[in-house]
C-alpha positions as CSV (number, residue, x, y, z in Angstrom):
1,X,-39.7,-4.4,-19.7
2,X,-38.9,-3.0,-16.3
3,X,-38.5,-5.4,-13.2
4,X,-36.7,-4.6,-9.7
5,X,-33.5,-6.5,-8.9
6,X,-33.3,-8.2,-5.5
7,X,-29.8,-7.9,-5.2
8,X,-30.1,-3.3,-6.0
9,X,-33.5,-3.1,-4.7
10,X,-33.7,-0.8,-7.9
11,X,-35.8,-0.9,-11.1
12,X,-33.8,-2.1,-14.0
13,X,-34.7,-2.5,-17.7
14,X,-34.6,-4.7,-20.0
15,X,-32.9,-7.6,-18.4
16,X,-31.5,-9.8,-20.9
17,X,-31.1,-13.4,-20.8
18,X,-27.7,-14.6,-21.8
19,X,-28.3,-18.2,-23.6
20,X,-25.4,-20.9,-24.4
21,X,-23.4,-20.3,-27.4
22,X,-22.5,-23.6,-28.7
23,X,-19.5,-22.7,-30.9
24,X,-18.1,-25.3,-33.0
25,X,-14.5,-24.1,-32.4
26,X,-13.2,-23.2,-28.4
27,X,-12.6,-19.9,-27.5
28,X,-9.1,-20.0,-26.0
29,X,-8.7,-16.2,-25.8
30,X,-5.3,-16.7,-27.1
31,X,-5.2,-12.7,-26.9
32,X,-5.4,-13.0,-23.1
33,X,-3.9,-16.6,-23.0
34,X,-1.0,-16.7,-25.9
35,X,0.9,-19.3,-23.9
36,X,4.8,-18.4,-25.2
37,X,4.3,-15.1,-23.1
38,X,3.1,-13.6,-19.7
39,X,-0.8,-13.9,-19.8
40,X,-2.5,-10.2,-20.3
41,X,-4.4,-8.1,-18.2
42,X,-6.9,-6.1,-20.1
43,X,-9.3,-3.4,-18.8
44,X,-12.4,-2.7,-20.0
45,X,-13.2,0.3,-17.4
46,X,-16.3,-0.9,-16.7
47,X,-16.7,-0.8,-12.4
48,X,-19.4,-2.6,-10.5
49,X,-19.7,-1.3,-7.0
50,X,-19.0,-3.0,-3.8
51,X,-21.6,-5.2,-2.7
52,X,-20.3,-7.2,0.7
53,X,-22.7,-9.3,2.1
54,X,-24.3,-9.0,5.6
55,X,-22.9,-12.0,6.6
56,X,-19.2,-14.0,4.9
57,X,-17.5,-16.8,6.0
58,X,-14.5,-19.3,5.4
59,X,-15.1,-22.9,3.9
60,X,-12.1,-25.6,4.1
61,X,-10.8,-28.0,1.5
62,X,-7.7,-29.2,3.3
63,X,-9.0,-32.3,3.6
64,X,-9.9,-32.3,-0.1
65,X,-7.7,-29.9,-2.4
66,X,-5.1,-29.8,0.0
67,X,-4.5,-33.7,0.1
68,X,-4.0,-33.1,-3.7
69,X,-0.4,-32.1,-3.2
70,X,1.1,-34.3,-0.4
71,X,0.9,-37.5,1.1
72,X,-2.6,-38.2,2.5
73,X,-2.9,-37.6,6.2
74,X,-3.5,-40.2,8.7
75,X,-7.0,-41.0,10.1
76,X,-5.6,-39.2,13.3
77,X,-4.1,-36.5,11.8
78,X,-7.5,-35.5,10.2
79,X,-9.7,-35.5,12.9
80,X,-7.1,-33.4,14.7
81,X,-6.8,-30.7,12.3
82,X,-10.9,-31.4,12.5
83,X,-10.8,-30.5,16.2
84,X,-8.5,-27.7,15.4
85,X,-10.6,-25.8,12.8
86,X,-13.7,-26.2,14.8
87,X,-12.1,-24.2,18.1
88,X,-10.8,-21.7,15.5
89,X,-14.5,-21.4,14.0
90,X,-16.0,-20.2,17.3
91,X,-19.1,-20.2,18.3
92,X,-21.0,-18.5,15.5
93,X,-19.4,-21.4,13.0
94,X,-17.5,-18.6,10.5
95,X,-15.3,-21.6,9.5
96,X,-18.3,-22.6,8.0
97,X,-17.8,-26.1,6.4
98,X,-15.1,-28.5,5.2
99,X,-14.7,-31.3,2.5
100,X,-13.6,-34.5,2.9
101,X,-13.0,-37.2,0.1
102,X,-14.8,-40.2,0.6
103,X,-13.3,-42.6,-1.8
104,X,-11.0,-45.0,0.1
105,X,-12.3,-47.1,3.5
106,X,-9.5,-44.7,5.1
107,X,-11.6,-41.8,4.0
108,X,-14.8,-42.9,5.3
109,X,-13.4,-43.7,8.3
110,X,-11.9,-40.1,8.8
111,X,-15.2,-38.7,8.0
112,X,-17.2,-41.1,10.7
113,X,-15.1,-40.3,13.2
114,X,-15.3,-36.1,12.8
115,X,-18.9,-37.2,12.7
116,X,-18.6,-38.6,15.9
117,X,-17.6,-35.6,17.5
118,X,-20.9,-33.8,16.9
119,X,-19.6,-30.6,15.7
120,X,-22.4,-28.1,14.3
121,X,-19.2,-26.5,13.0
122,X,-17.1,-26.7,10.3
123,X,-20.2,-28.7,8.6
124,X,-19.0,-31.8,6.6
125,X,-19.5,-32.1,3.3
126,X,-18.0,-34.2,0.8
127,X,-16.0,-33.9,-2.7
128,X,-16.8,-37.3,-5.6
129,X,-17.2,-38.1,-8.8
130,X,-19.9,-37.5,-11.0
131,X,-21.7,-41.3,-10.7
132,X,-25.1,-42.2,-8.9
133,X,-23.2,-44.8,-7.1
134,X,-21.1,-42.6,-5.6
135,X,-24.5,-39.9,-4.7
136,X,-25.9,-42.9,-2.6
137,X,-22.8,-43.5,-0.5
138,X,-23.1,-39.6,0.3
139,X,-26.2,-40.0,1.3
140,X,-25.9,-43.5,3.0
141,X,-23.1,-41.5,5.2
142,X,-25.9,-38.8,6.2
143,X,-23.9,-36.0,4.3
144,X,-26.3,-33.4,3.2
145,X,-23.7,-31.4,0.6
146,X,-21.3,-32.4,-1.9
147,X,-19.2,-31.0,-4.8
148,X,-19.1,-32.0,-8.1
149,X,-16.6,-30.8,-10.7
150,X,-18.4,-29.0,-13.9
151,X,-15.6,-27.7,-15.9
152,X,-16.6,-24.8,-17.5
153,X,-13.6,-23.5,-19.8
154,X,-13.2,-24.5,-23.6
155,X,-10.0,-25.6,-22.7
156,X,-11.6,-28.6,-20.6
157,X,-14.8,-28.7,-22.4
158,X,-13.4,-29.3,-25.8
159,X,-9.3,-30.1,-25.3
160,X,-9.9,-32.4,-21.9
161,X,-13.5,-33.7,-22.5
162,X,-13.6,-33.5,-26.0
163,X,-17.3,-32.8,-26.1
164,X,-19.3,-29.5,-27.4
165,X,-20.6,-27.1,-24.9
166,X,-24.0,-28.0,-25.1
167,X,-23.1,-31.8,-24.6
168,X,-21.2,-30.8,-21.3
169,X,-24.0,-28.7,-20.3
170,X,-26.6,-31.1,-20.6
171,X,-24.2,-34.0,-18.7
172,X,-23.6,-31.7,-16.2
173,X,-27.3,-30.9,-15.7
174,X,-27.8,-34.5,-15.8
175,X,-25.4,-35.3,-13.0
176,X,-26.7,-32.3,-10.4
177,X,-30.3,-33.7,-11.0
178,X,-29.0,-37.2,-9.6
179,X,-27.9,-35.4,-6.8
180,X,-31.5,-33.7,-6.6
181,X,-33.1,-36.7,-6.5
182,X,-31.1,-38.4,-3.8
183,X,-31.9,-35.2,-1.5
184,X,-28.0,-34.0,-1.7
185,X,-27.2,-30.7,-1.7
186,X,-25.0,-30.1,-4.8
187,X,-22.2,-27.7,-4.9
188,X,-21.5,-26.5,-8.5
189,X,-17.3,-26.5,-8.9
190,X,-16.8,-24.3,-12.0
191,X,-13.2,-25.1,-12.6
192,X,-11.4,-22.4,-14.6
193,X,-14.1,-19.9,-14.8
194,X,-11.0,-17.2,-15.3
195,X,-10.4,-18.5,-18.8
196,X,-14.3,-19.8,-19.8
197,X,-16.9,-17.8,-22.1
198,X,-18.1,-16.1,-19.2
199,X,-21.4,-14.5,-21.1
200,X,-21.6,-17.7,-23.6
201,X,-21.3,-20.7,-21.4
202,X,-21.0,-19.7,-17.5
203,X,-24.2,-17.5,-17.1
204,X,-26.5,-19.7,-19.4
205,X,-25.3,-22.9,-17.2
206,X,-25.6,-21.4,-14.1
207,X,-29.3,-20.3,-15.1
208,X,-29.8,-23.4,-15.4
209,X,-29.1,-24.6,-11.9
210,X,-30.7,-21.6,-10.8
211,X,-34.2,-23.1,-12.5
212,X,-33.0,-26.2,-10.8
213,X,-33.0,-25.7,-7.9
214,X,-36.1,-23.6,-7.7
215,X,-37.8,-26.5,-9.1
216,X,-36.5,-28.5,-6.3
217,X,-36.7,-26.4,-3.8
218,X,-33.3,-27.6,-3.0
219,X,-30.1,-25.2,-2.8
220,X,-27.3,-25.2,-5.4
221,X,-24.0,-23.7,-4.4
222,X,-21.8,-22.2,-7.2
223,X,-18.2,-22.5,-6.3
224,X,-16.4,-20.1,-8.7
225,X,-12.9,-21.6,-9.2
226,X,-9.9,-19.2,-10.4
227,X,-8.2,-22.8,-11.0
228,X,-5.1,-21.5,-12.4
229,X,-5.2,-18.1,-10.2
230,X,-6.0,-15.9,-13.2
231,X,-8.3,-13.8,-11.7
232,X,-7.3,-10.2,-11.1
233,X,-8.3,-8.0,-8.7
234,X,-8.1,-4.8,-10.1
235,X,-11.1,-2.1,-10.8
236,X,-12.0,-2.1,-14.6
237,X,-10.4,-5.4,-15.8
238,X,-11.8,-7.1,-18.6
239,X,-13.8,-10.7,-18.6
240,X,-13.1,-13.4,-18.2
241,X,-10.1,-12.4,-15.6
242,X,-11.9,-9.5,-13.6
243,X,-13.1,-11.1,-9.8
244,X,-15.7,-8.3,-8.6
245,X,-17.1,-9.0,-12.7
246,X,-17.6,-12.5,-12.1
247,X,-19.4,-12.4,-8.6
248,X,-20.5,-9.4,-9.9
249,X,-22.4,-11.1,-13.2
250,X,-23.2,-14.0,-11.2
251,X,-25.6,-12.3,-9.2
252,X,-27.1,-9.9,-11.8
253,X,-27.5,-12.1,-14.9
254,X,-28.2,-15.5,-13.3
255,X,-29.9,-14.3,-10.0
256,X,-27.5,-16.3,-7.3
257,X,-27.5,-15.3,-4.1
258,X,-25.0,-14.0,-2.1
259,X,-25.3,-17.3,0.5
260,X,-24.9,-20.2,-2.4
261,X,-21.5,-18.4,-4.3
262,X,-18.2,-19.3,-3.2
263,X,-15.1,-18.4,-4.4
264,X,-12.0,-20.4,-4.6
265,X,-8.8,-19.9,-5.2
266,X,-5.3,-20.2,-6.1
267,X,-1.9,-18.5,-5.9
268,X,0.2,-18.9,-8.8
269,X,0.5,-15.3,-10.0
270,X,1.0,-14.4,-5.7
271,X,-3.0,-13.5,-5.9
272,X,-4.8,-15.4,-3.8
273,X,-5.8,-13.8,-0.9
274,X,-6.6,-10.3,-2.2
275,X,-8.9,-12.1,-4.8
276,X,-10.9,-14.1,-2.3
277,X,-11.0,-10.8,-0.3
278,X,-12.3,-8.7,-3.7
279,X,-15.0,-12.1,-3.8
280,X,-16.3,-11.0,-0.5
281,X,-16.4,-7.2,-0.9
282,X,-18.3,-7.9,-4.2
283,X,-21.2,-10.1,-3.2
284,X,-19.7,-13.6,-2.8
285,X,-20.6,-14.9,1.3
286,X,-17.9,-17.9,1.2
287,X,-13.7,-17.7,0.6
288,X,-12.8,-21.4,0.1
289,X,-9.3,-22.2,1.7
290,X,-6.9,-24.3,3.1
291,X,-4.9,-24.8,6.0
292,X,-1.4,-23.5,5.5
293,X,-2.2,-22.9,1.9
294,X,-1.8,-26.3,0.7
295,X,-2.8,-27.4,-2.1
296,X,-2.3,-28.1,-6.0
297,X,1.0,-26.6,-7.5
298,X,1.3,-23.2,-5.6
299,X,-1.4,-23.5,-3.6
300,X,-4.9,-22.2,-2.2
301,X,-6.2,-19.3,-0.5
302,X,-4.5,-19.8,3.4
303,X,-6.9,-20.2,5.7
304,X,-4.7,-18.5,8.5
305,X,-4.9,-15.4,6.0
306,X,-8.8,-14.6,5.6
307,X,-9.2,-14.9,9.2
308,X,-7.2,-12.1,9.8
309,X,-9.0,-10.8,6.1
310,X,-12.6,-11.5,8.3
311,X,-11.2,-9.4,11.2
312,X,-9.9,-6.5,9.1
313,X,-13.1,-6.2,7.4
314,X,-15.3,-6.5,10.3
315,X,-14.1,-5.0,12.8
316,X,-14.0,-8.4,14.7
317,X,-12.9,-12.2,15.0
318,X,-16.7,-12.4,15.9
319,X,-15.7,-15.8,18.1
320,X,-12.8,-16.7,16.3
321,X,-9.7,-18.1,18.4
322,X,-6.7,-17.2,16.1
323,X,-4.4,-18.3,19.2
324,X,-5.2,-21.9,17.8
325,X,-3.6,-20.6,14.3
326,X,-0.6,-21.3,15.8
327,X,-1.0,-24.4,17.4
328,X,-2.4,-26.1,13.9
329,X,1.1,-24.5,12.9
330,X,3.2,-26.4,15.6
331,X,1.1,-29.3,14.8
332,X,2.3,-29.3,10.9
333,X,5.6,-29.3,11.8
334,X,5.6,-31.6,14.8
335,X,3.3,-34.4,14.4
336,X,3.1,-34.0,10.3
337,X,6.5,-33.3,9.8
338,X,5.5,-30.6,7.5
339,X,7.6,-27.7,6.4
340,X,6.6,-24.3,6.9
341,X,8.6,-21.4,4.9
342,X,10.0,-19.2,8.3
343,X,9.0,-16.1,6.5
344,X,5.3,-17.4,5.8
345,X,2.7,-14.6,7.5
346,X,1.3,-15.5,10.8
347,X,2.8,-19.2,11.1
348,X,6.3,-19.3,10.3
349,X,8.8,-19.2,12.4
350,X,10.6,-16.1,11.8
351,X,7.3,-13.7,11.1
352,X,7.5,-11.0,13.8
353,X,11.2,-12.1,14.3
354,X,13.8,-9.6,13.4
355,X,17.6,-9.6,12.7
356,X,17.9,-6.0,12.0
357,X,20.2,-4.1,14.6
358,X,17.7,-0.8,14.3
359,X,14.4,-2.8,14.1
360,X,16.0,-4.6,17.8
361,X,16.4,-1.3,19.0
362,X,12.8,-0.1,18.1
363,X,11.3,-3.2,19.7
364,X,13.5,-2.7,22.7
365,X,11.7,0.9,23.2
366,X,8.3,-0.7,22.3
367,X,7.4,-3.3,20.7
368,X,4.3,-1.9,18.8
369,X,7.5,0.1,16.1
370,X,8.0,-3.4,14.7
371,X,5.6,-5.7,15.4
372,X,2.4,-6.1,13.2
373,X,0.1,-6.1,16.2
374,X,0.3,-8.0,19.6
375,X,1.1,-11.1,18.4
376,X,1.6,-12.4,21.7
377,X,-2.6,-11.4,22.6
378,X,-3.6,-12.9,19.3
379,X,-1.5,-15.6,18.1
380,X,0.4,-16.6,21.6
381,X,3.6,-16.0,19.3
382,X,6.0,-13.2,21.3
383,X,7.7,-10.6,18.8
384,X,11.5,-11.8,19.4
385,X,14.9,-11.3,17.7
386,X,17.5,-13.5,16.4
387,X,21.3,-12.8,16.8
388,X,23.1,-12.3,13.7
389,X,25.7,-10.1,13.0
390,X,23.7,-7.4,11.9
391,X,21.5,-7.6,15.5
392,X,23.8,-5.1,17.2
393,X,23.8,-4.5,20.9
394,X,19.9,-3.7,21.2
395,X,19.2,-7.0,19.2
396,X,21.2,-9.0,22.0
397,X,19.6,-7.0,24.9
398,X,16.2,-7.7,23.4
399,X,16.7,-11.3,23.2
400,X,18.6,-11.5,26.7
401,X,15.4,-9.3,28.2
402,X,12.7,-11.9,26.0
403,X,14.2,-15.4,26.7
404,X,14.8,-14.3,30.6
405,X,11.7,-12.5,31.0
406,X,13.3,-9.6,32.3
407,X,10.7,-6.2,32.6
408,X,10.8,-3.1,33.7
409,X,13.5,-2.1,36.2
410,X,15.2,-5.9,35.7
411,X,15.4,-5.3,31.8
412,X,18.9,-5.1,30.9
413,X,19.4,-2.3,28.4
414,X,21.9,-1.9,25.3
415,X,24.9,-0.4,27.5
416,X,24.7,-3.2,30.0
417,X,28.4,-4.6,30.4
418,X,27.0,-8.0,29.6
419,X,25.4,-7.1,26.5
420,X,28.8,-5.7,25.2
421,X,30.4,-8.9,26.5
422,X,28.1,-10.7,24.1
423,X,28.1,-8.3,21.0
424,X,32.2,-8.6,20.9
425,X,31.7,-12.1,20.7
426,X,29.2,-12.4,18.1
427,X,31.6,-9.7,15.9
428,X,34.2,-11.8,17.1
429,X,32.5,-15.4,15.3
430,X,31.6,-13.3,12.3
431,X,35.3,-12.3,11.6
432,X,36.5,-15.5,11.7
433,X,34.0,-17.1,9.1
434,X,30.5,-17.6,10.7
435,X,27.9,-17.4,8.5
436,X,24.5,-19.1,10.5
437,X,22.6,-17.2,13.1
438,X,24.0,-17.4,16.5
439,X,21.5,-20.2,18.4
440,X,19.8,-20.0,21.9
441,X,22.0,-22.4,23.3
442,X,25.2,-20.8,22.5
443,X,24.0,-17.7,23.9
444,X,23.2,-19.4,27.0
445,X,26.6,-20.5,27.2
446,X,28.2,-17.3,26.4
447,X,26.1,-15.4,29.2
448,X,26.8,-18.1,31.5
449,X,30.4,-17.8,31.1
450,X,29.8,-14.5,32.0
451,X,27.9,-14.5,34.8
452,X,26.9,-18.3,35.9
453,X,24.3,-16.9,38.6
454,X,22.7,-14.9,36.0
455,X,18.8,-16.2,35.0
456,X,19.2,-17.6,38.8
457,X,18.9,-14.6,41.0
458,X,17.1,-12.5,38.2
């Protein structure tokens, strides 16, 4: 039989329909998986092409995934963050949505109070637990989409839940059709696709939401979860680990379309960003992700990171405001008392700061040698140096011509008297022990020692 594919626009033949295997022993693919050593990476060589979407956006589970690893936030500190992501969205809403949990009073009242605001954008949805209690409260609270978790590795189906996989199939079925009949929009959370029986389990279940929600005329989102950040991004990997495979099957074998998949995320094997990117160049229209990163052991994709992902790829922040990147930054560390890593891309401290004597001296002739791009335009953070004793003299006379705001014919170059006043006694505190970077204030004092009318009459 020959039939076109929507998602080609070609003719192809033949198309086979993958039904559930329901093994009586898991599949652990302990060849992949051994456990005692480094997990494997095999190839198959077999390429799918690139497939990007017309349109991709962000979604956001800080509220959600990323309250999994840390104290909960405040009510306050919520609706904040809320505000926050919603000027970052912009007008065209490519922070798409967010999830809340809705559990505690606390939570509710987070979720009524972003409600409040009005905001078409980041939509809320929610994140609960399977129960048709819990689908009415949804609904009571006028949220149109929520997630439910449906586990689709052997390791959880048989080892966690202890059930076959056509028992957690049909349960699973059972709990999105609840969500059907309340009017809820359910959103399919296939934790640890990476290590399931992709062909035997994932794309007979997910043909079976598919036939759901055509019968219901109501949307199903499939949120494909690299829980344990096993995916790999690399052309020609093997199943179950190969990302552009996966988004790629997805929309082949089971028909999804680009609009309901989503991928998400996690870092442990330092993959996380370029995987949600590969998600997005192969067909998948959402990149799940948190603020900062947070989230369960090493984290999620950062949010901060596929804005400037979006930009690269499109040419555009299409809206965006990445200027407020750095105020939800400030915000962490100020009012949440949150640590940020200095070297972290885009928000920490020391990111397009530099300590090099010969990196000083490039930005000291033009900033573009050493800086990633004009931070200052797009992220209000200046490119600046820190005096150490490897900063030289064109580290100080950068950091004199920065703090001061000195320009053009008032910059102070590297052979200014002053700035050799100041490099002899940085060597000087180096020789004798120092180990810390020298701090703004002592080079305040220093310079005012030198000259006290200087910063005055500049």
């Amino acid at each position: 039989m020959i039939e076109p594919n929507n998602h080609s626009n070609l003719l192809e033949q033949d198309p086979y329909k993958y039904k559930l295997q329901d093994v009586s022993e898991p599949n652990l693919y302990r060849e992949i998986y051994p456990y005692t050593e480094v997990p494997k990476i095999p190839f198959n060589f077999r390429a799918v092409p690139i497939g990007m979407p017309k349109e991709i956006w962000i979604t956001d589970t800080t509220f959600r995934d990323g309250q999994q690893s840390r104290a909960p936030y405040t009510v306050e500190q919520i609706v904040d963050l809320y505000k926050m992501l919603h000027r970052l969205s912009g007008p065209k809403g490519i922070v798409r949505s967010t999830e809340f949990f809705i559990y505690s009073e606390k939570d509710r009242e987070a979720v009524h109070q972003c409600m409040e605001l009005g905001y078409e954008f980041p939509e809320i949805t929610s994140w609960i637990r399977a129960t048709k209690g819990d689908f009415q409260l949804v609904k009571e609270m006028g949220i149109k989409e929520t997630g439910i978790l449906v586990s689709c590795s052997d390791y959880h189906i048989f080892n966690k839940l202890g059930k076959t996989r056509k028992q957690a199939m049909d349960g699973y079925l059972s709990v999105v059709k609840q969500a059907l009949d309340v009017g809820i929009r359910p959103r399919c959370h296939l934790e640890d696709i990476t290590r399931a029986d992709y062909y035997g389990f994932v794309v007979p279940f997910v043909n079976e939401l598919m036939a759901l929600s055509k019968e219901s005329g109501i949307p199903i989102k499939i949120r494909v979860c690299d829980t344990m950040g096993y995916g790999i991004p690399l052309p020609g990997v093997a199943m179950p680990r190969s990302v552009s495979g996966l988004i790629y099957g997805l929309q082949h074998y089971s028909d999804v379309p680009s609009e309901l998949l989503e991928w998400h995320g996690h870092n442990d094997f330092y993959k996380a960003v370029t995987n949600a990117t590969m998600a997005w160049l192969y067909g998948c229209c959402a990149a799940n992700c948190s603020l900062l990163g947070i989230g369960e052991r090493t984290g999620n994709v950062p949010l901060e990171a596929m804005v400037f992902e979006y930009a690269s790829l499109r040419g555009s922040f299409d809206g965006m405001d990445p200027t407020v990147i750095t105020e939800i930054a400030e915000y962490f560390e100020k009012e949440i008392g949150y640590h940020i890593p200095p070297m972290t891309p885009f928000v920490g401290k020391n990111f397009n700061i530099t300590r090099a004597g010969i990196h000083a001296d490039g930005l000291l002739k033009d900033e573009e040698i050493y800086n990633i791009f004009d931070t200052k335009l797009l992220l209000n953070k200046t490119a600046a140096v820190a005096v150490s004793n490897t900063s030289g003299l064109a580290g100080i006379a950068f950091w004199i011509n920065d703090y001061y705001h000195l320009q053009d014919e008032l910059a102070l170059s590297k052979n200014d008297p002053m700035v050799q006043h100041i490099k002899n006694w940085v060597d000087q505190a180096y020789e004798t022990g120092r180990t810390t970077s020298i701090s703004d204030e002592e080079l305040i004092a220093v310079i005012q020692d030198y000259d006290p009318q200087f910063g005055k009459t500049k």
